[in-house]
C-alpha positions in Angstrom: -95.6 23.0 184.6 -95.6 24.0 180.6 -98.8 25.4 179.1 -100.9 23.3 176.5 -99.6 26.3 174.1 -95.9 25.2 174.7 -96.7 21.3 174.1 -98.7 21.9 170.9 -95.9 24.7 169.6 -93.2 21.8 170.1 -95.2 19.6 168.4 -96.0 21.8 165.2 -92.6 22.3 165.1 -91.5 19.3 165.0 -93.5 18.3 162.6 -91.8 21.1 160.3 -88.7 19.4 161.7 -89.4 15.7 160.6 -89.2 16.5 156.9 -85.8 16.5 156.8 -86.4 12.6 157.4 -88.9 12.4 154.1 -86.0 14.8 152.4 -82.9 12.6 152.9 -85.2 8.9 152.8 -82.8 7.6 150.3 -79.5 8.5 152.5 -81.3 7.4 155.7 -82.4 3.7 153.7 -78.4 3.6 152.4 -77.4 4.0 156.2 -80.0 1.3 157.7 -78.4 -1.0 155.1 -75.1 -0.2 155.8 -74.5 -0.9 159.4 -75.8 -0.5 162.9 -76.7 3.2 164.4 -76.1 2.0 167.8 -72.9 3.9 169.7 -70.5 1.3 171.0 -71.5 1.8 174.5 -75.3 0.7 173.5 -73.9 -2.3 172.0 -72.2 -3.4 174.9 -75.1 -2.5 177.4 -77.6 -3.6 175.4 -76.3 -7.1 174.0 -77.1 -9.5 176.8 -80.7 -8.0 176.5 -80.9 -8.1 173.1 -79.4 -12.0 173.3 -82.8 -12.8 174.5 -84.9 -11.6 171.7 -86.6 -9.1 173.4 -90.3 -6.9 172.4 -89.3 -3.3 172.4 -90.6 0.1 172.5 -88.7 2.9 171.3 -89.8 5.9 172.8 -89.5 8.9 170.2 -88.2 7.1 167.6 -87.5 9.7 165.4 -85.6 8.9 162.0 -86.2 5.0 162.6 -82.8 3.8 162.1 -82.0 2.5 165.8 -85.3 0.4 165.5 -83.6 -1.5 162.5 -80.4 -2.2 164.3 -81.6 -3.0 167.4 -83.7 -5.9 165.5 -80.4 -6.9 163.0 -79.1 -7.2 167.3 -81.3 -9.6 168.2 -84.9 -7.6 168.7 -87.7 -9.5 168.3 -89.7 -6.5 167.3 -90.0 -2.7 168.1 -92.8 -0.2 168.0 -92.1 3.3 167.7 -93.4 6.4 169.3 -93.3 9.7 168.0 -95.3 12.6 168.3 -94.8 13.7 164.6 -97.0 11.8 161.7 -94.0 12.9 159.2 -91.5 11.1 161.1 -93.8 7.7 161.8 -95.1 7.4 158.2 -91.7 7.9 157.2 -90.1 5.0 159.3 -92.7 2.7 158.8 -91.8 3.2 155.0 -88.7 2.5 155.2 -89.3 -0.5 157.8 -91.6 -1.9 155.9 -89.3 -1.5 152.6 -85.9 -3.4 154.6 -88.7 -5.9 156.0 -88.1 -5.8 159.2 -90.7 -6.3 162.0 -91.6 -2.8 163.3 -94.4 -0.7 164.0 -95.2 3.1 164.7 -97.5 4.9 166.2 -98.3 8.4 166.9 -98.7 9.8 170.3 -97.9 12.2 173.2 -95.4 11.3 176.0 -95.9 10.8 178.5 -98.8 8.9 177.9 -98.0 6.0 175.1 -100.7 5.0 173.1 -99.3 1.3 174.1 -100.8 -1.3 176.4 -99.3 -1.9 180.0 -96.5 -4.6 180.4 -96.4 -5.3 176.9 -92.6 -4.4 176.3 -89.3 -6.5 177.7 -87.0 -3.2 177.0 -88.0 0.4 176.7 -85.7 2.5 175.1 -85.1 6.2 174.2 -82.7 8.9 174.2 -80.4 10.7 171.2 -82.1 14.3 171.9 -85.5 12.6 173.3 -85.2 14.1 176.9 -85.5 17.5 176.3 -88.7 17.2 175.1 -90.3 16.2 178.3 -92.3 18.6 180.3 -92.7 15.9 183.0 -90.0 13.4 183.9 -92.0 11.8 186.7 -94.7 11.1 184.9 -92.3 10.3 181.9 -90.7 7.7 183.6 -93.7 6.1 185.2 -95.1 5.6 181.6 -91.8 3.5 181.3 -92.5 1.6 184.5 -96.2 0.8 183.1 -95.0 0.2 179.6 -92.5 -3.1 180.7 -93.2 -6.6 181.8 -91.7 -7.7 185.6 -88.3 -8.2 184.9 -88.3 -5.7 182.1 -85.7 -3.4 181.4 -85.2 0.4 180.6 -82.2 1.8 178.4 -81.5 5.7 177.6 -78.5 6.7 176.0 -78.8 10.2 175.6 -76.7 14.1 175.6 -75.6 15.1 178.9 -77.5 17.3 181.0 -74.2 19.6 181.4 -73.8 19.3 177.0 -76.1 22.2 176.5 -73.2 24.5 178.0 -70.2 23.7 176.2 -69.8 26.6 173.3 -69.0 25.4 169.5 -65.6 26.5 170.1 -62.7 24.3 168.2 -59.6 25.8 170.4 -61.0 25.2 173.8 -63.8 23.9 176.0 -65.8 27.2 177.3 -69.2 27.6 178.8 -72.1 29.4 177.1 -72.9 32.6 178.9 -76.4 32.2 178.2 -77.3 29.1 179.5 -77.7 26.9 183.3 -77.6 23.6 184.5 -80.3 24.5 186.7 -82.8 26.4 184.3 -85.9 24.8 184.2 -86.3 25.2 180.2 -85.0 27.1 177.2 -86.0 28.2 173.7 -84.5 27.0 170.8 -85.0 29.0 168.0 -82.5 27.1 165.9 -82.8 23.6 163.3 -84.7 21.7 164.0 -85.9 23.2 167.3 -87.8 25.5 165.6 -88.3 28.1 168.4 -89.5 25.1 170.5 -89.1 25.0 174.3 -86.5 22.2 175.9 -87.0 21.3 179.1 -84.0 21.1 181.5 -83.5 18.0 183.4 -79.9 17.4 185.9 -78.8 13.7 186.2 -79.9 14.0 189.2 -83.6 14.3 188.3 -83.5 12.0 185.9 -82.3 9.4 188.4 -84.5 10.3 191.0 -87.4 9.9 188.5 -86.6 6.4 187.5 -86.2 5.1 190.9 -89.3 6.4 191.8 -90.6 4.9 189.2 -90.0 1.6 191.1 -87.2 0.8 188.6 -83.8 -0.3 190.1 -80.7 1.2 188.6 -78.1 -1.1 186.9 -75.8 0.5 185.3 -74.8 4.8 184.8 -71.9 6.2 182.9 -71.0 9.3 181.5 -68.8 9.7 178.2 -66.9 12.3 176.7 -68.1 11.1 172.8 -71.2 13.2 171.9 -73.9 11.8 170.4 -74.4 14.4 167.5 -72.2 17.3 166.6 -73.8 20.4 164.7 -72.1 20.5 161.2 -70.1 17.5 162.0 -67.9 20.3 163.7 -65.1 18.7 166.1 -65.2 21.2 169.2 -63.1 21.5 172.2 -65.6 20.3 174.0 -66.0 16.7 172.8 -61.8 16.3 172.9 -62.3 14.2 175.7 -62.4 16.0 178.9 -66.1 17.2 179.3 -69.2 14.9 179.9 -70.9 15.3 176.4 -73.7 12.0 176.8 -74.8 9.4 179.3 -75.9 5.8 179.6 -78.6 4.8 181.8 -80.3 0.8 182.5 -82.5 0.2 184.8 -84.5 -2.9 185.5 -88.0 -3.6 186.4 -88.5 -5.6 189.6 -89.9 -9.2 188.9 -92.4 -9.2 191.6 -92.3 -13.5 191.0 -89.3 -14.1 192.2 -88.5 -13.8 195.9 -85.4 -13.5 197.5 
């Protein structure tokens, strides 16, 4: 289990990290006006849902701008969690400027500052998993967090991403790096020399099933969900899992079958 030290570090650097939101406000507001952030795949998953003007709760939440389409999609609100004060102040600004009905809130996950069963969908993802030190516990906050009949979205890197090198003339795997480690230290922007925790699709399923939440839908995609430098490598040509989709669903204990 990670230290108090390791939690706190993260945190402080994230914080460092989240400026770069306060730094590029302007181009972040120009992008929430433009169109949606959502990746096709979210769209299509997440559209039924969405059809029913759902309460959400965005787990690390981040820059803000996935809050803003998935209300222009049919939300009926989101609140946003993020453990860095830079990053929720800056949202809400910017929420608040578009008028659009979301919240943030600061806090540590797992463990969201949020009342039991008051969200229809949960979702997260975009770089959020790494920063869990517990994915049991992470994913029974979920479980507490929806309504009966709620459901859970991630759409998030691939577990195997973190070992394709930045190479443009073909896919190769970092020497440096497992599928199995447990964490790692990132001592680059924005990780700040903060630790990522490890987790295999095969944890991360496990974890929301146990969570009592039943499975829907899984896929695997070959489009990453952020490139370093905008660079087009090898490894996102198409043949190497680069990000996942994940929804679950909350039993509704009312109905009986």
């Amino acid at each position: 289990m990670p230290g108090v030290d390791e939690v706190r570090g993260n945190r402080r650097a994230w914080e460092t990290a989240s400026e770069k939101y306060v730094q590029e406000y302007d181009d972040h507001l120009a992008l929430a006006r433009s169109g949606s952030s959502l990746f096709g795949v979210e769209q299509d998953l997440l559209r039924p849902i969405l059809a029913d003007a759902p309460e959400v709760i965005h787990l690390q939440s981040g820059w803000g701008l996935d809050d803003i389409a998935l209300v222009r999609a049919g939300a009926a609100s989101v609140v946003g969690v993020d453990f860095s004060t830079v990053a929720a102040r800056t949202t809400q600004r910017r929420a608040d400027e578009l008028g659009v009905p979301c919240r943030y809130v600061v806090g540590s996950l797992p463990g969201a500052p949020l009342a039991a069963s008051s969200a229809d969908l949960v979702y997260t993802g975009k770089g959020g998993l790494i920063w869990m030190p517990d994915i049991d516990a992470w994913a029974a906050d979920i479980a507490r967090l929806l309504r009966p009949g709620g459901w859970f979205f991630i759409f998030d890197g691939h577990p195997a991403f973190a070992l394709w090198t930045w190479d443009v003339d073909q896919p190769r795997i970092r020497p440096d790096r497992s599928y199995f480690a447990r964490s790692y230290v990132n001592d680059s922007f924005p990780a700040n020399g903060a630790v990522e925790f490890q987790w295999t699709l095969g944890q991360l399923v496990t974890a929301v099933v146990n969570a009592g939440l039943e499975v829907r839908h899984l896929s695997e995609h070959p489009e990453p969900f952020w490139k370093m430098h905008d660079i087009d490598t090898a490894a996102s040509g198409g043949r190497l899992p680069n990000t996942y989709a994940l929804l679950a669903r909350k039993r509704d204990l009312a109905v009986t079958h």
